[in-house]
N, C-alpha and C positions, 0 to 999 in steps of 0.2 A: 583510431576510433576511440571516445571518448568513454569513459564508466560509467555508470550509473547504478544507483544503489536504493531497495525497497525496504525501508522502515515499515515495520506496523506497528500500530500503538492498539489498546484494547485492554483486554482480560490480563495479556500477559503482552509485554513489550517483547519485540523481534527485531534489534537490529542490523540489519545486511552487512556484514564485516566485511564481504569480498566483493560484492557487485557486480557488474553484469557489464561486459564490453559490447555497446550497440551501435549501430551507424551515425543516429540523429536522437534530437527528442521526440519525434514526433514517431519512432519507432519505440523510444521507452516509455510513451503515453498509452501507445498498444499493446507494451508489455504490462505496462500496470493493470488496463483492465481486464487481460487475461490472470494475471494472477489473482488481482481484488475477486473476479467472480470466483475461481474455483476455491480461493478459503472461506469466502464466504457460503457458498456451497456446502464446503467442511465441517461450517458450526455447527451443521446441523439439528437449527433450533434452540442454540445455544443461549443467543443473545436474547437480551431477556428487557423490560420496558427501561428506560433511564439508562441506560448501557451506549457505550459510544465503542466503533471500530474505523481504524483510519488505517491509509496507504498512505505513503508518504514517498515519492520519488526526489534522492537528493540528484545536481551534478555530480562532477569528479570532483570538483572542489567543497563536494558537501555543501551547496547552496542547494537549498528550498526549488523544485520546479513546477510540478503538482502533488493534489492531494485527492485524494477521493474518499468520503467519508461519510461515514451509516451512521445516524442518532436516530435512536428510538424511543418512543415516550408512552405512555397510557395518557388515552383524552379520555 
């Protein structure tokens, strides 16, 4: 089964050094957005206007697969 590894960029960069063993992408597309909710959940209010928070899911091979990503701005 292949790796996959969770980048977060934001406030403070996180990046996943060991990874995660899943079956498919399409199981590490459901792992990202359980994870993305529950940090983001975590801020608790944190993020503030003009501030950006991203997920970043690599392959094994550290290629790009998705991203999911909060910008927020004052209108």
């Amino acid at each position: 089964m292949p790796r996959y590894f969770f980048n977060t960029h934001g406030a403070r960069e996180n990046p996943d050094e060991d990874g995660e063993i899943l079956p498919d992408d399409e199981v590490a597309w459901k792992e990202a957005t359980i994870i993305a909710g529950e940090i983001f959940k975590d801020m608790d209010g944190k993020l503030r206007p003009g501030q950006e928070w991203k997920l970043e899911v690599l392959s094994e091979d550290r290629k790009p697969l998705y991203m999911i990503q909060i910008n927020s701005k004052k209108e």
